[in-house]
C-alpha positions in Angstrom: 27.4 5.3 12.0 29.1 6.2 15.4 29.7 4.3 18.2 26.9 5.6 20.3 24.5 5.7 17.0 25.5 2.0 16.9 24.3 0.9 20.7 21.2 3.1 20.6 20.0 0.6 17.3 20.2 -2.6 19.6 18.6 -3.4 22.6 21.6 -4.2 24.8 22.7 -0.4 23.5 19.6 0.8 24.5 19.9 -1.1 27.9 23.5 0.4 28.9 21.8 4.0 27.9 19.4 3.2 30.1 21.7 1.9 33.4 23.5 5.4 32.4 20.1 7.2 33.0 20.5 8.9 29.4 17.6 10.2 27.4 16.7 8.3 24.0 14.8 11.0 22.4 11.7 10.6 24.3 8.6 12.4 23.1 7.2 13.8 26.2 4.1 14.3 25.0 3.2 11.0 24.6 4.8 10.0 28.7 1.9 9.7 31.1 2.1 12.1 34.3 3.8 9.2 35.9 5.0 11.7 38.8 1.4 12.4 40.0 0.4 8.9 40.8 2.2 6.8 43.7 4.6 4.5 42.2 3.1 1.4 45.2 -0.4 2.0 43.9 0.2 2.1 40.3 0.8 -0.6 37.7 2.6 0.8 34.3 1.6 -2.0 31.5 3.0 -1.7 27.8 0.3 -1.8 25.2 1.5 -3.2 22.0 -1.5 -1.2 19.7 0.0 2.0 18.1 -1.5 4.8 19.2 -5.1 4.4 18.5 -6.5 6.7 15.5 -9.8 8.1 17.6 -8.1 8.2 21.1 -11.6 9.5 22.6 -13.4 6.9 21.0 -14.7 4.2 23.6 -16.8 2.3 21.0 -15.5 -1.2 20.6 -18.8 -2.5 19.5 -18.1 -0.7 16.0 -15.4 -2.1 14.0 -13.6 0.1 12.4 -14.4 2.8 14.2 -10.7 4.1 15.4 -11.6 2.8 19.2 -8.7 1.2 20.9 -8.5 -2.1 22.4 -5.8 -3.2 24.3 -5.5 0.4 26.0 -7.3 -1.6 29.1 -10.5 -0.9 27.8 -11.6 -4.7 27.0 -8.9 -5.9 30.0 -10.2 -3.6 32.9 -13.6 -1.7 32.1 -16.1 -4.4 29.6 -17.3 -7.6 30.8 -19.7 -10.1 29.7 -20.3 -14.1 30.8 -17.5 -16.2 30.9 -13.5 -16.5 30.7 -11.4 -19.0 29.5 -8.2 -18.8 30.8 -5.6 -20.0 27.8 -3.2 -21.1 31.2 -4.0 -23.6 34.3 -6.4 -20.4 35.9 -6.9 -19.6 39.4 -9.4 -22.2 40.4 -9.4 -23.5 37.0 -9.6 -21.9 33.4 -13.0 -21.6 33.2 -14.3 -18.6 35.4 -17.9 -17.6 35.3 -17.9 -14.0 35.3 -21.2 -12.5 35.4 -22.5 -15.7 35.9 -23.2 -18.3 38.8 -21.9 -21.2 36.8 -21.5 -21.9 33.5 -23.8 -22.1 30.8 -27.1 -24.9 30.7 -28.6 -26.5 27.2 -31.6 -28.4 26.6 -30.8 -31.5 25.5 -30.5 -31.4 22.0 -28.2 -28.0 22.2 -30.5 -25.9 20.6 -31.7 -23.9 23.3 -29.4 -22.2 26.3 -29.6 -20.2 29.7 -27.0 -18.3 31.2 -27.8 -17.6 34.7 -26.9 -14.1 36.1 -25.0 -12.9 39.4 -27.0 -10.8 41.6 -25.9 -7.6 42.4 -23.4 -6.6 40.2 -23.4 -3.0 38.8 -22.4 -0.6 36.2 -19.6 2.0 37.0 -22.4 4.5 37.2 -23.9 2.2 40.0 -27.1 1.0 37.7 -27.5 -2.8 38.3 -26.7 -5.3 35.1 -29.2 -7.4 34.6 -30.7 -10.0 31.7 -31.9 -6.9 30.0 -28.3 -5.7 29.2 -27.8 -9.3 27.5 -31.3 -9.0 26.1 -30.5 -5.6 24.3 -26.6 -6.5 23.8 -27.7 -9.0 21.4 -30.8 -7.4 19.5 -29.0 -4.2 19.0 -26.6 -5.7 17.1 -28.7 -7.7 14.9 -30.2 -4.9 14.0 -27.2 -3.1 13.3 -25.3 -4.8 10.6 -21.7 -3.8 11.0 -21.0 -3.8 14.9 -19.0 -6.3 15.8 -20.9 -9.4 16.7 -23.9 -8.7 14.3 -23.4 -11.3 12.0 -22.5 -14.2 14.7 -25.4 -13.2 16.8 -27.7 -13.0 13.7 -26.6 -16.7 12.2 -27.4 -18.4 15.8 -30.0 -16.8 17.3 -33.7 -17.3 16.8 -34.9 -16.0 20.2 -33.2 -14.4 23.2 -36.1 -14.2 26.2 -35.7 -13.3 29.9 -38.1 -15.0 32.3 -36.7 -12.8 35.2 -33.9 -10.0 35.8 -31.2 -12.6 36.4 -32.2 -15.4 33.5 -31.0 -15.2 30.3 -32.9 -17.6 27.5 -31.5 -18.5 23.6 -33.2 -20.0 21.5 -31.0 -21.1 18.4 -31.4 -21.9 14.8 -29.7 -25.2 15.3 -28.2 -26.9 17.3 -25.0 -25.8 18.7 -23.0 -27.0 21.5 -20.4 -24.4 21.4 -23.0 -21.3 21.1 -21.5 -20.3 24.6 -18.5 -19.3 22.8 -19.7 -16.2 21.8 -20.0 -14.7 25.1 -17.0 -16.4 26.6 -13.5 -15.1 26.7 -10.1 -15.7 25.0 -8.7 -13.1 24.1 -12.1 -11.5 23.7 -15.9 -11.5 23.3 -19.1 -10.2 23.0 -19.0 -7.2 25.7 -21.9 -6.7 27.4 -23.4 -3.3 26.1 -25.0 -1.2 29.0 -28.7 -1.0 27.7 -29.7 2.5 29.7 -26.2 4.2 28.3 -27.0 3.2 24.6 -30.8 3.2 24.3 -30.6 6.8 24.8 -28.7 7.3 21.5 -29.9 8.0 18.1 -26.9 6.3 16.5 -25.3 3.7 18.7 -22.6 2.7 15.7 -21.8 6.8 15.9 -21.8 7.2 19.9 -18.2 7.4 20.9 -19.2 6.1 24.3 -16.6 8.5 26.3 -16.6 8.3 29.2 -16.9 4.3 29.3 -19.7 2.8 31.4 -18.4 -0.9 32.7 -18.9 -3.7 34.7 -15.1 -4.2 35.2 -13.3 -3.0 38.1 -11.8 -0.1 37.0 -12.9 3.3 35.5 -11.0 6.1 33.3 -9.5 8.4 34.9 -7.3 10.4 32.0 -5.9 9.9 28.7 -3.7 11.4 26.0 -5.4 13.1 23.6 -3.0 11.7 20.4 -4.0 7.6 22.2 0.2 7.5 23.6 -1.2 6.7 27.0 -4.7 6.1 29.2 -5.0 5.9 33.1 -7.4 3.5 34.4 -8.5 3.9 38.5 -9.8 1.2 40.8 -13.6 1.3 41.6 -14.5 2.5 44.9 -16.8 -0.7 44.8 -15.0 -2.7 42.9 -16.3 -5.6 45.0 -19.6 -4.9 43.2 -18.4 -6.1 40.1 -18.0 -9.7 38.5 -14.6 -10.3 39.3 -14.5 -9.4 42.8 -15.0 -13.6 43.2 -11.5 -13.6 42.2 -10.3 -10.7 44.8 -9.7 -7.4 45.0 -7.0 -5.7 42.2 -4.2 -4.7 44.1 -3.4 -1.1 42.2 -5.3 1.8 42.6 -4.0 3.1 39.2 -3.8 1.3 35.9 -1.4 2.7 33.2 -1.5 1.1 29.4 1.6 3.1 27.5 1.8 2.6 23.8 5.1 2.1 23.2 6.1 1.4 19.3 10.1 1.3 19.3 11.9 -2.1 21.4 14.9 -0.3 22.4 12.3 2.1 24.3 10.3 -0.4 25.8 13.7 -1.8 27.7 14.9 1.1 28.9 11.6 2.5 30.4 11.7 -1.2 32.2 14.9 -0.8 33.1 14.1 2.8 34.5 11.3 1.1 36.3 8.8 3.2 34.4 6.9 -0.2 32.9 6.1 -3.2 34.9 4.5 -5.2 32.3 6.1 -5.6 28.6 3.7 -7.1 25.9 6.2 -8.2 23.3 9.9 -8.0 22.7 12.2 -9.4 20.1 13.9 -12.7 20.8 17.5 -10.9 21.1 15.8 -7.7 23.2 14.8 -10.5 25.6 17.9 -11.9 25.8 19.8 -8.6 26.5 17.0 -7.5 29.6 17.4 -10.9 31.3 20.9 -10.6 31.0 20.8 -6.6 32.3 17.9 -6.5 34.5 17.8 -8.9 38.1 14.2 -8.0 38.4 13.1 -8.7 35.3 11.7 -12.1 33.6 9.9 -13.4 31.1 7.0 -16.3 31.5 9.8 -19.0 31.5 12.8 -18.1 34.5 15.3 -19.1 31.7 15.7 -19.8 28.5 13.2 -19.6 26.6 11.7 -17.3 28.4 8.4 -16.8 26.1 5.3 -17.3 26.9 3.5 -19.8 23.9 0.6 -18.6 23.4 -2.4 -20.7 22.0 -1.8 -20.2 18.1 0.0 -22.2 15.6 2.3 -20.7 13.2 2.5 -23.2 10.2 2.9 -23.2 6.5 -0.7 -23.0 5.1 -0.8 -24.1 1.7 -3.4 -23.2 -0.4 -5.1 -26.5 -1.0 -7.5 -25.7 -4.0 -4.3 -25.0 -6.0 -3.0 -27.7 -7.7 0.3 -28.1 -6.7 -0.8 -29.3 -3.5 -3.8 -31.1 -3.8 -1.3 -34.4 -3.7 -0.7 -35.1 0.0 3.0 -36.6 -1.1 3.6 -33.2 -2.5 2.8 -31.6 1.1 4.0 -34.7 3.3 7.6 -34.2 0.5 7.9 -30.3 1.7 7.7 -31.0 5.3 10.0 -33.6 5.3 12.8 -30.9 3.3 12.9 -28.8 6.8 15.2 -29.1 8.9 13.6 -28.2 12.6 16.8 -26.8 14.6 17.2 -24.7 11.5 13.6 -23.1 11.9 13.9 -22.9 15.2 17.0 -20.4 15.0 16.2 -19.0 11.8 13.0 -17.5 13.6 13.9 -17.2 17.3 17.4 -17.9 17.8 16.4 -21.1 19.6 13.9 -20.4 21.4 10.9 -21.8 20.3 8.4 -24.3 21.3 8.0 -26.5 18.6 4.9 -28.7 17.9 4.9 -31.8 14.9 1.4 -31.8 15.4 -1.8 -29.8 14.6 -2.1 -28.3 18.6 -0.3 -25.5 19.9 2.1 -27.0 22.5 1.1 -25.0 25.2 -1.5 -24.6 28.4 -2.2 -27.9 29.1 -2.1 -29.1 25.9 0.9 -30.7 26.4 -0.4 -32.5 29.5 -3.8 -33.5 27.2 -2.5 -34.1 23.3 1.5 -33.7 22.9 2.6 -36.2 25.9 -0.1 -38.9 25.5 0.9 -38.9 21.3 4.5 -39.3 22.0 4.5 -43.4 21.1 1.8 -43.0 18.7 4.3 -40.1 16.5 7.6 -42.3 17.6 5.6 -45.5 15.8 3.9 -43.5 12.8 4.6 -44.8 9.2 4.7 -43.3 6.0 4.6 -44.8 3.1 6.7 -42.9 0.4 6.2 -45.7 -2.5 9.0 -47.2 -2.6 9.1 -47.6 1.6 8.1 -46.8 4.6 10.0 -44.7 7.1 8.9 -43.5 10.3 9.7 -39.9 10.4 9.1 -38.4 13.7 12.0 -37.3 15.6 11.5 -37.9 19.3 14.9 -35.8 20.3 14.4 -32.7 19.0 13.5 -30.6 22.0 16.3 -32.3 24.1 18.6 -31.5 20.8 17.5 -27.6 20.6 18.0 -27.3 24.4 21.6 -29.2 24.1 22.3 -26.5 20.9 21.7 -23.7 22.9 23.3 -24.1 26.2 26.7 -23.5 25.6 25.8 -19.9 24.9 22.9 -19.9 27.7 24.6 -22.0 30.3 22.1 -22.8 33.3 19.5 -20.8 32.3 18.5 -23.3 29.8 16.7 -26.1 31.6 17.9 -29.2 31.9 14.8 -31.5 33.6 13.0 -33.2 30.6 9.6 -32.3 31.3 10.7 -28.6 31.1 12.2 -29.1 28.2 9.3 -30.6 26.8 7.6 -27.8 27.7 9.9 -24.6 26.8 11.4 -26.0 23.1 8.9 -28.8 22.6 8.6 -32.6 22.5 9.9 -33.5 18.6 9.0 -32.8 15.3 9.7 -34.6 11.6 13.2 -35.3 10.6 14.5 -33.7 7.7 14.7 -36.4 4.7 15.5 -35.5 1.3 15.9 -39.2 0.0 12.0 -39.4 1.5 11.1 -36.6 -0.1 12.5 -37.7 -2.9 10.6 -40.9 -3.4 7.9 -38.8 -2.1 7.6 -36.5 -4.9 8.7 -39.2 -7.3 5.6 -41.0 -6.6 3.8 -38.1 -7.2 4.7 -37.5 -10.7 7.6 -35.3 -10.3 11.1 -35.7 -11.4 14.7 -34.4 -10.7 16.8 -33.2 -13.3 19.9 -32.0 -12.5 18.9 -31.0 -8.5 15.9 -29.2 -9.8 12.5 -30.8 -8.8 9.7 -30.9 -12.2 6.2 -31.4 -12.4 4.9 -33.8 -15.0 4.3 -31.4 -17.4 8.0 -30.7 -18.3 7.7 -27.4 -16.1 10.4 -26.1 -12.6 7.8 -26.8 -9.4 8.1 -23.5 -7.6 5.7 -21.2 -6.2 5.9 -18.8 -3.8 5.7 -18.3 0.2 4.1 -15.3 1.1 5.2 -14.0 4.9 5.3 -11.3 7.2 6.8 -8.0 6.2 8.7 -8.4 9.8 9.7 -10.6 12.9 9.9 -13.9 13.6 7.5 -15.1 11.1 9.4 -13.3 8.7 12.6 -14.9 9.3 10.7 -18.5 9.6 9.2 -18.1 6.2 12.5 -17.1 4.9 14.5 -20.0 6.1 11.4 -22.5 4.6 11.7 -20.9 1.2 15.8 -20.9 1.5 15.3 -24.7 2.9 12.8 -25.8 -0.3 15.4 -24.1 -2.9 18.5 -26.2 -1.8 16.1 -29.4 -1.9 15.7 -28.8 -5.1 12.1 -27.0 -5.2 12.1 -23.2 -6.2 10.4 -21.5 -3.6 10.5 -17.5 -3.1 9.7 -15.4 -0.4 7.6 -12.3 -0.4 6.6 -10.2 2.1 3.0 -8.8 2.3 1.6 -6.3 4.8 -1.0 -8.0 5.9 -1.9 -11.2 5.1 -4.7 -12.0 7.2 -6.7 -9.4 5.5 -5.7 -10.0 1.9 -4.1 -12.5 0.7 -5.4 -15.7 3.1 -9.0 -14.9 2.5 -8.9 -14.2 -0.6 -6.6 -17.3 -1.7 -4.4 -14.9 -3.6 -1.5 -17.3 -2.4 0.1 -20.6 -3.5 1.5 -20.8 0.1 1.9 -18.4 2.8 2.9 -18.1 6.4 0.5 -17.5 9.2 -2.3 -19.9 11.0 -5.6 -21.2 11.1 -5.5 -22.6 14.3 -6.0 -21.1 17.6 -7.3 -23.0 20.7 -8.9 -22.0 23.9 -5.0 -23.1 25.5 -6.5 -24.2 29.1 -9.3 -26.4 27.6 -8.5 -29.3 24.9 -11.7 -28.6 23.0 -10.8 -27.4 19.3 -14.0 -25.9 18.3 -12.1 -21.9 18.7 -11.2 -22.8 15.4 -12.5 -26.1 14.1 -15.9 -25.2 13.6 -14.9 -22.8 10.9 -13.0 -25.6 9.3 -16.8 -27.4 8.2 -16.7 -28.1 4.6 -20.2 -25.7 4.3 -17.7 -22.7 5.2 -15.2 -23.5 2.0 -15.0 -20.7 -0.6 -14.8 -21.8 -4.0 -11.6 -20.7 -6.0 -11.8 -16.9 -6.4 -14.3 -16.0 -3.4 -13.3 -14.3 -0.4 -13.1 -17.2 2.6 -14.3 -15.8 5.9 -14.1 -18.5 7.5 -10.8 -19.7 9.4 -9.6 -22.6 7.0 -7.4 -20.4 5.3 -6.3 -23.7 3.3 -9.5 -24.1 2.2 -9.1 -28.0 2.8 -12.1 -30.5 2.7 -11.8 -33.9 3.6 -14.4 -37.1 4.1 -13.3 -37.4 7.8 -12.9 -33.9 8.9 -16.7 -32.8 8.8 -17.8 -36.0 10.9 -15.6 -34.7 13.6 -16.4 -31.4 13.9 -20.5 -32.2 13.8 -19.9 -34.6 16.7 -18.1 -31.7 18.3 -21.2 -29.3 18.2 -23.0 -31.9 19.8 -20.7 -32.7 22.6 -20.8 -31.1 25.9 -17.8 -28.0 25.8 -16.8 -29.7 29.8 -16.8 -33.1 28.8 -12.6 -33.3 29.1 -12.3 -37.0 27.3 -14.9 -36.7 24.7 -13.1 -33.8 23.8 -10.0 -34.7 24.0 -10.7 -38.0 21.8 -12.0 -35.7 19.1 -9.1 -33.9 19.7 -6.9 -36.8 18.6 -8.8 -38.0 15.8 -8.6 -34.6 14.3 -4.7 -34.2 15.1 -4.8 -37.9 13.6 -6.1 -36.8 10.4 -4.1 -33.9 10.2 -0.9 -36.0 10.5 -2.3 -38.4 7.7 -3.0 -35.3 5.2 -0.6 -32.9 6.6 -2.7 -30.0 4.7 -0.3 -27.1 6.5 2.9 -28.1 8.1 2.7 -27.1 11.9 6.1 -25.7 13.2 5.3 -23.7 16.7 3.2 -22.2 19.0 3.4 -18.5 18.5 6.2 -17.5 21.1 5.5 -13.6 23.0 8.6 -12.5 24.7 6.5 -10.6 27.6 8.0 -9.7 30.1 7.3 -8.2 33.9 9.6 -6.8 36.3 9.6 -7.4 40.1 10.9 -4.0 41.2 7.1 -2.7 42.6 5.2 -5.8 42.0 5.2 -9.5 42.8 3.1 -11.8 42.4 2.9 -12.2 38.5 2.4 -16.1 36.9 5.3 -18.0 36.2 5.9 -21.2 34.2 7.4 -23.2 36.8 5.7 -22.4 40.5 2.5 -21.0 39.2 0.9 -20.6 35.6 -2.3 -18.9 36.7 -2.6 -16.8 33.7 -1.0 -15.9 30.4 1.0 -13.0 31.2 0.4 -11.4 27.3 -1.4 -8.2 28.7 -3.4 -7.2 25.4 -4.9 -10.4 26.5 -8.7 -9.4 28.6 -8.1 -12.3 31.0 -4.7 -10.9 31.9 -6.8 -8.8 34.3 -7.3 -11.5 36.9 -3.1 -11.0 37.3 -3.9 -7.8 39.5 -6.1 -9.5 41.8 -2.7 -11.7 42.7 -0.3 -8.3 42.6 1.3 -7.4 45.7 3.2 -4.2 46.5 7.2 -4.3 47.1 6.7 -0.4 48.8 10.1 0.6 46.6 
């Protein structure tokens, strides 16, 4: 390879092309007409889909259907009740969208009413009302295979409206959480425009082009192979949900697929893209270093943004290698936490000992307040107990990596709690040891056996790519030298395949994803209920990918469906009894929240969320609530 082959396969390469102003092989065809839209009224966002297979194809209500989705279809143009910010929010995480406040049960949680705004319309100018809801919900039913047939159909007995702007459930039990459905995360059930789609003879086969929404925006072009789609500002955009929130500053909207990492730089650096989805750790690096108006969600190092997802070891639980919590307690305790944290992203991850991503405020709710009760926990390995939380390891990853970072690595202690984490278990391999030893197993010769004379090993299945590639590699590499012989595999897909179907001993990935700006758990917990478990063989769908059961988990979760989704401390006490238990059984090992290396640039827009001065929104654009980040967008004018 030649020099210049060399710098155009890594991003700081790609970064000097770029300041140079040369070309990277650029398919024009799939470059938006930037030039015919005015740089101050236009906002040029990366979307991290591939270009979508059926580009014309507006449809999301169909799954599998080729329709794209983070092409600023479900950010800018669908709607339905409520969001949940996964950050602090504007005036809080919860926003009622198409709603005057948030939902209203009956006492016993089996009935609700969402209240409607007046006054909102459709892009076409029709008004939404409870008859949109009303026929959102009974299409689907009765059209098994659109996305939220199946949800709708298990909860719902009844959906009545009493009036144009009242919206009544009745359910089939009760359900405190049955708001979830129509309220935002990442996404939700989209409010389907009833006079658009009763006029179809096939709704699953309508490709819904040109798309009719209640968001502020409407199309205006798009590529015909899914590179690129344009998105303009509603001449009434104040007749729309959001407007509560203020008016989006650009006129135009620009979602670019753009696949390679070395592309996605230097179009930033050109000051083609504003907003970048996801970069590599090290591509991150190089475009802080090379670019003075451009930052991640942290101003330094880190500089990701952690989103509310928990990568972790998930073992497979109805397997009998690790149906002994010694066994699983004896694993953790081999890892070495500064390891994984470079291993995976070269330092900087957040790191969480506990079942809770460490980010929004659950570090404010869970991760802080649990501090002395980790620092003072006790594990018995049968022949003593240790205390094996490490307290320093945040301060120690921050201390590791400053000599290469210098000042932008922070140095305050509450930042540093909140960029690399508070602390996590200290590797032990004398615990483990005794652990395992307990357990039944023996070491002969540095080789860990199982009581029947047999090598334990198994093997990690991980991503074919990334971070969570490198993280399960480092694990495997980390169990070998202890003595235990552990392989990695990469699979393609593991969420589809192999973690549903329990074709796994262990495997990287996670079964635990929060709301981020609210403490409740149910996101994910619900789906953990001991009535969701597949047996051995049988395809889970349900989250608990570990297919774990346990006498104290199911108590906590029916008290959660029966607790109010605002009440903060009932929540957060549930919250701590389940992190409690989790600590106790440790059925997956939590490592880290799931780190995005967005990143914006300043050049033609301010006023994006930051970590430190204002967290107002995750700045991960495939994300719908990343919308309300152009209501607080201001033009520079270059």
């Amino acid at each position: 390879m030649d020099r210049r082959g060399f710098m155009v396969g890594t991003a700081v390469g790609a970064l000097m092309l770029a300041a140079k102003g040369l070309a990277y092989g650029q398919d024009e065809a799939a470059t938006p007409p930037l030039t015919d839209f005015p740089r101050k009224e236009t906002l040029i966002i990366n979307n991290p889909e591939p270009p979508s297979t059926n580009p014309s194809n507006f449809n999301m209500w169909v799954a599998g259907n080729g329709a794209g989705w983070s092409n600023g279809l479900h950010q800018l143009v669908l709607d339905t009740l409520w969001f949940i910010d996964p950050d602090k929010g504007l005036k809080g995480s919860l926003y009622n969208e198409l709603t005057t406040g948030p939902w209203v049960y009956n006492a016993d949680f089996t009935e609700m009413t969402a209240n409607l705004k007046k006054g909102v319309l459709w892009s076409d100018g029709v008004e939404f009302t409870a008859a949109d809801v009303k026929y959102t919900v009974e299409t689907q039913i009765a059209n098994p295979g659109m996305v939220w047939s199946a949800p709708f159909a298990d909860a719902i007995d009844s959906i009545d409206t009493p009036d144009d702007y009242t919206v009544h459930f009745k359910l089939k039990k009760a359900n405190a959480r049955f708001h979830a459905l129509f309220t935002v995360r990442w996404n939700a059930a989209w409010i389907m425009p009833k006079h658009i789609f009763e006029k179809q003879a096939d709704v699953k086969a309508f490709d819904f082009n040109p798309p009719v929404g209640l968001g502020p925006y409407t199309l205006n072009s798009f590529d015909p192979n899914g590179a690129w789609y344009i998105w303009e500002k509603r001449a009434d955009w104040d007749k729309t949900g959001m407007a509560e929130w203020g008016e989006p500053a650009p006129k135009y909207v620009i979602y670019r697929s753009i696949p390679n990492n070395d592309k996605r730089l230097i179009e930033m650096v050109n000051g083609d893209l504003d907003m970048i989805h996801d970069l590599s750790p090290e591509g991150m690096f190089a475009l802080a270093k090379q670019d003075p108006t451009a930052r991640g969600w942290f101003p330094g190092f880190p500089y990701a943004h952690p989103d509310p997802t928990l990568p972790m070891v998930i073992f497979n639980n109805q397997n009998p290698l690790f149906q002994d919590k010694r066994v699983r307690w004896a694993l953790t305790l081999m890892l070495d936490p500064l390891e994984m944290s470079m291993a995976s992203y070269r330092g900087a991850a957040t790191l969480s000992a506990i079942a809770m991503p460490p980010t929004g405020t659950h570090t404010d709710d869970y991760h802080g307040p649990l501090q002395d009760y980790l620092v003072a926990y006790e594990l018995d390995t049968g022949k003593s107990k240790i205390k094996p939380y490490d307290a320093t390891v945040g301060q120690r990853i921050a201390d590791m990596v400053r000599p290469q970072f210098g000042d932008a690595v922070p140095t305050d202690e509450t930042a540093i709690h909140k960029s690399f984490g508070f602390g996590w278990w200290k590797k032990d391999l004398a615990a483990a040891g005794e652990l395992l030893e307990a357990a039944g197993l023996t070491n002969q010769g540095g080789q860990w056996m199982l009581a029947d004379g047999t090598p334990f090993k198994f093997t990690l299945k991980t991503f074919p790519d990334g971070v969570i590639n490198r993280l399960g590699t480092d694990i495997a590499q980390q169990w070998t030298q202890g003595g235990v012989q552990a392989t990695a595999e990469t699979v393609p897909n593991i969420f589809a395949n192999e973690l549903p179907l329990g074709d796994y001993e262990a495997g990287m990935g996670w079964s635990i994803e929060t709301w981020g700006g609210n403490p409740d758990l149910s996101f994910f917990l619900d789906s953990w209920h001991s009535s969701y478990v597949a047996k051995p063989g049988e395809r889970q769908t349900a989250r608990n990918w570990q297919r774990w059961t346990n006498p104290g988990l199911d108590p906590i979760i029916e008290k959660m469906r029966t607790t109010e989704f605002n009440d903060h401390a009932a929540n957060v006490a549930l919250g701590n009894e389940f992190i409690k238990l989790m600590v106790d059984e440790m059925p997956v090992i939590p490592i880290m929240s799931f780190n995005v290396f967005s990143a914006y640039d300043t050049r033609h827009w301010t006023g994006f969320p930051a970590a430190e001065s204002n967290p107002y929104a995750n700045i991960v654009n495939n994300w719908s609530n990343s919308k309300y980040i152009l209501t607080q967008l201001k033009p520079t004018g270059n």
